[in-house]
C-alpha positions in Angstrom: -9.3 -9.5 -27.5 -8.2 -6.2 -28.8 -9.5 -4.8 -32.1 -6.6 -5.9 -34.8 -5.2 -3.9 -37.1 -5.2 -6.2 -40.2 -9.4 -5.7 -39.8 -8.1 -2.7 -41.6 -5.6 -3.8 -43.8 -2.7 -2.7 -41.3 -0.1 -4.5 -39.3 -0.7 -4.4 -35.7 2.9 -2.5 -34.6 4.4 -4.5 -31.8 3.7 -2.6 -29.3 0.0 -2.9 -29.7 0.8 -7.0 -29.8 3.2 -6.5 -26.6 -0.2 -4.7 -25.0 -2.2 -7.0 -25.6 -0.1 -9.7 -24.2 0.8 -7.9 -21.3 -2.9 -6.2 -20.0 -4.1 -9.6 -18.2 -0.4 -10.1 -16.7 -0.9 -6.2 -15.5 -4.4 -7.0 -14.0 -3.4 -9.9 -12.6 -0.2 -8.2 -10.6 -2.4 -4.9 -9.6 -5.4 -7.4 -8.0 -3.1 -9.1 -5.9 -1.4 -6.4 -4.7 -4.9 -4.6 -3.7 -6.4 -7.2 -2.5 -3.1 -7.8 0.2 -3.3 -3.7 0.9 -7.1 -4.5 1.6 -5.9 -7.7 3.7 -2.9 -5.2 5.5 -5.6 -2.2 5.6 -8.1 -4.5 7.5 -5.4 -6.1 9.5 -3.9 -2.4 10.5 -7.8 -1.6 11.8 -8.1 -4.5 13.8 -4.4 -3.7 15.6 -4.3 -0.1 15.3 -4.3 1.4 19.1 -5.8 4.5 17.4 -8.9 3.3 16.2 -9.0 5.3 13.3 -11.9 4.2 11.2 -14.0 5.2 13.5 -12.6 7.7 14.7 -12.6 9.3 10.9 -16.1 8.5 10.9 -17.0 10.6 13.6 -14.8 13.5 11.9 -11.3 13.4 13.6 -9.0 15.2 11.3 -6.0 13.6 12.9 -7.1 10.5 12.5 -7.8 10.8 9.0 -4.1 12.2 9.0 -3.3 9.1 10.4 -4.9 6.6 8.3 -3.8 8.4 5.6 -0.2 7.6 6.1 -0.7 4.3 7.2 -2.5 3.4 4.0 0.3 4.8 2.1 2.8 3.5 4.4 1.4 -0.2 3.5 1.1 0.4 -0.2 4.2 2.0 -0.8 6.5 -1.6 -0.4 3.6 -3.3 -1.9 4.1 -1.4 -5.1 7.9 -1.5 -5.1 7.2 -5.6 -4.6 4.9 -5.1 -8.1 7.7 -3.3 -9.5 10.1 -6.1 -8.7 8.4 -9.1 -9.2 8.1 -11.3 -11.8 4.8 -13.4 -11.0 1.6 -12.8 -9.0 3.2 -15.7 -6.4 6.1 -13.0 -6.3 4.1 -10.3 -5.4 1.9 -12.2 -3.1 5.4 -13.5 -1.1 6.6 -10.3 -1.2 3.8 -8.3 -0.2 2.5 -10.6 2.4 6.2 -10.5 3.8 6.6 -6.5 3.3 3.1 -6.6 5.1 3.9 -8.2 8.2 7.0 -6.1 7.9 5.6 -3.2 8.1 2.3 -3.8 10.6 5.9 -4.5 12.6 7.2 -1.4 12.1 4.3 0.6 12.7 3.8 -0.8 16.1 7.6 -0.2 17.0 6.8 3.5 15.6 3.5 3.6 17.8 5.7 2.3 21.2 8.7 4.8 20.6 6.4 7.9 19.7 4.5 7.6 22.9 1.4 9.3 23.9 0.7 9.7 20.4 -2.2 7.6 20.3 -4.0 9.6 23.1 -3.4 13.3 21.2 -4.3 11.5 17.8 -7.8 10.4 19.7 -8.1 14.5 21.0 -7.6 15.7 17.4 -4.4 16.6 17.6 -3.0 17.0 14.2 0.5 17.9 14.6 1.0 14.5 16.6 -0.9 13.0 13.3 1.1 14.1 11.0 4.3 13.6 12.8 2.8 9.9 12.9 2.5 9.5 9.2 6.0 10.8 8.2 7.2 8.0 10.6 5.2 5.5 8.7 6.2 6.8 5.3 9.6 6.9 6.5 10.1 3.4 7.5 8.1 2.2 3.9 10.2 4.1 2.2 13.3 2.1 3.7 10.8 -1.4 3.8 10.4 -0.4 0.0 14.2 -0.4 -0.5 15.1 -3.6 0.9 11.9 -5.5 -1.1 13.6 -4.1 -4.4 17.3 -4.7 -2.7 
């Protein structure tokens, strides 16, 4: 528990009380919706045509371009589902659907931008970068709709 107020003779104000009530519900809400971005960011590895974990290990900058925006293309829904929920179930159905969603979308984005994969893999970073803003783009829409 937090360190009252009244130890010193004080009232605690309310927002300190509305804090205290409110941290474990905050922690609760933040650890499910990293441990589905850790769930989608594992899943996205496995799918990925790209292969950009290891790719990033061996020093591709496109790749790491790449990741990049698919790791914030996965967490940007997942944080507009924390923002919109009301319970850690809520996040989880929401961020497991938004998920799915959005592995989805990044495959449809992967098909339509062909030969992307193949210039990503040569280091190409333009073709990177134009493959992030894609991601980001369809979050950002994937975002909208979770809040809708």
């Amino acid at each position: 528990m937090i360190l009252r107020l009244w130890v010193l003779g004080l009232a605690t104000p309310p927002e300190v009380d509305a804090w205290a009530a409110g941290y474990p519900i905050a922690l609760l809400h933040v650890g499910a919706a990293l441990a589905i971005l850790i769930l989608g960011t594992i899943v996205y590895g496995l799918l990925s045509p790209h292969r950009e974990f290891a790719q990033v290990r061996e020093g591709n900058a496109a790749a790491a371009v790449s990741l990049g925006g698919a790791l914030l293309g996965l967490a940007l829904p997942l944080a507009f589902a924390v923002a919109a929920s009301v319970s850690a179930l809520d996040i989880a159905l929401w961020g497991l659907t938004s998920l799915v969603l959005q592995l989805g979308l990044f495959w449809v984005v992967d098909v339509v931008l062909t030969g992307l994969p193949q210039r990503i893999r040569e280091g190409d970073v333009a073709a990177a970068v134009l493959l992030a803003m894609a991601k980001l783009a369809t979050a950002a829409i994937l975002a909208g709709a979770v809040t809708g």
